[in-house]
C-alpha positions in Angstrom: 0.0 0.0 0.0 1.0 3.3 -1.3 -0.2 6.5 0.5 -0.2 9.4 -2.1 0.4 13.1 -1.7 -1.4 15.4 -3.2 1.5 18.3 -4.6 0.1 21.8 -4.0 2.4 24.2 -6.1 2.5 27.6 -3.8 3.5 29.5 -6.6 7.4 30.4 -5.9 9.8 30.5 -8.4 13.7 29.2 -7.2 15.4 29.9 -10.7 13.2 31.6 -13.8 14.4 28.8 -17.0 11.9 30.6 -19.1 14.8 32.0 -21.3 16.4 28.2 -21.5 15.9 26.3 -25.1 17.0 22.8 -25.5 20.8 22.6 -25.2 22.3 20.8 -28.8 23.6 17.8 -28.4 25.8 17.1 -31.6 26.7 20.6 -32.5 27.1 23.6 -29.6 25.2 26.7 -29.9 27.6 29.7 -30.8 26.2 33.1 -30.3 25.8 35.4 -32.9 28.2 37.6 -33.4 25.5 40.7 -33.6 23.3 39.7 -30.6 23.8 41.8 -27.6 23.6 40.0 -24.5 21.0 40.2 -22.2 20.4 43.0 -19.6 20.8 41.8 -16.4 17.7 42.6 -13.8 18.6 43.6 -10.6 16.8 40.6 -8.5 20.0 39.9 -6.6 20.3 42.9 -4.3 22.0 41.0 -1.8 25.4 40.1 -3.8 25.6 44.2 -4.5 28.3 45.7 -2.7 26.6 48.1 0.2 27.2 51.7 -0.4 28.8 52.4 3.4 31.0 55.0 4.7 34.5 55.1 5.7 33.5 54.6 9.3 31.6 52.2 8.6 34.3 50.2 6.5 36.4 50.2 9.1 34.6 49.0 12.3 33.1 46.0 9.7 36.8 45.2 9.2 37.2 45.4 12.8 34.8 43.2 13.3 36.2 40.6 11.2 39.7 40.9 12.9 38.4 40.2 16.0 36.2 37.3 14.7 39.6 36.1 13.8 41.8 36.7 16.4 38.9 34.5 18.7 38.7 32.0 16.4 42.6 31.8 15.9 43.4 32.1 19.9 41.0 29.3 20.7 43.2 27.0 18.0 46.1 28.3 20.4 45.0 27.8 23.9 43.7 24.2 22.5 47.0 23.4 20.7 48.8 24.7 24.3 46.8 22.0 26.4 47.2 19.3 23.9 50.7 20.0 23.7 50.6 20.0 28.0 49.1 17.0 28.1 51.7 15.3 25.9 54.4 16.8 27.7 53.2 15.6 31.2 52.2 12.0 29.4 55.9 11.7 28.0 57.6 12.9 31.3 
């Protein structure tokens, strides 16, 4: 026995492929050589880079540095007690 699901289509779209034709499979489309490409749309807003001020540039970067420095001084202390341990084991 087989229970079925009924698919409700909610109307989102994850990529548009309303511009893709079939791909050739024997011979590879070329462009033409008079065909401008295609404008991009701005639907991507998020991989823009942000328009912020000087200020702001620099206490993102410090932010990041200090991200950094944590995640590079708990590699430290970890390699410091793992090297302790082995010293005290091999004594």
């Amino acid at each position: 026995m087989r229970k079925r699901d009924d698919f409700e289509d909610d109307g989102r779209t994850i990529a548009d492929m309303s511009g893709i034709g079939p791909a050739p499979t024997l011979r590879p489309h070329r462009r033409k050589a008079d065909a401008l490409p295609p404008e991009p749309a701005n639907d991507r807003p998020w991989e823009q880079a942000p328009d912020w001020t000087p200020k702001e540039k620099f206490w993102a970067v410090m932010g990041v540095l200090k991200a950094t420095l944590a995640i590079a001084g708990v590699y430290l202390v970890g390699l410091g007690v793992l090297l302790a341990v082995l010293f005290l084991l091999w004594k």
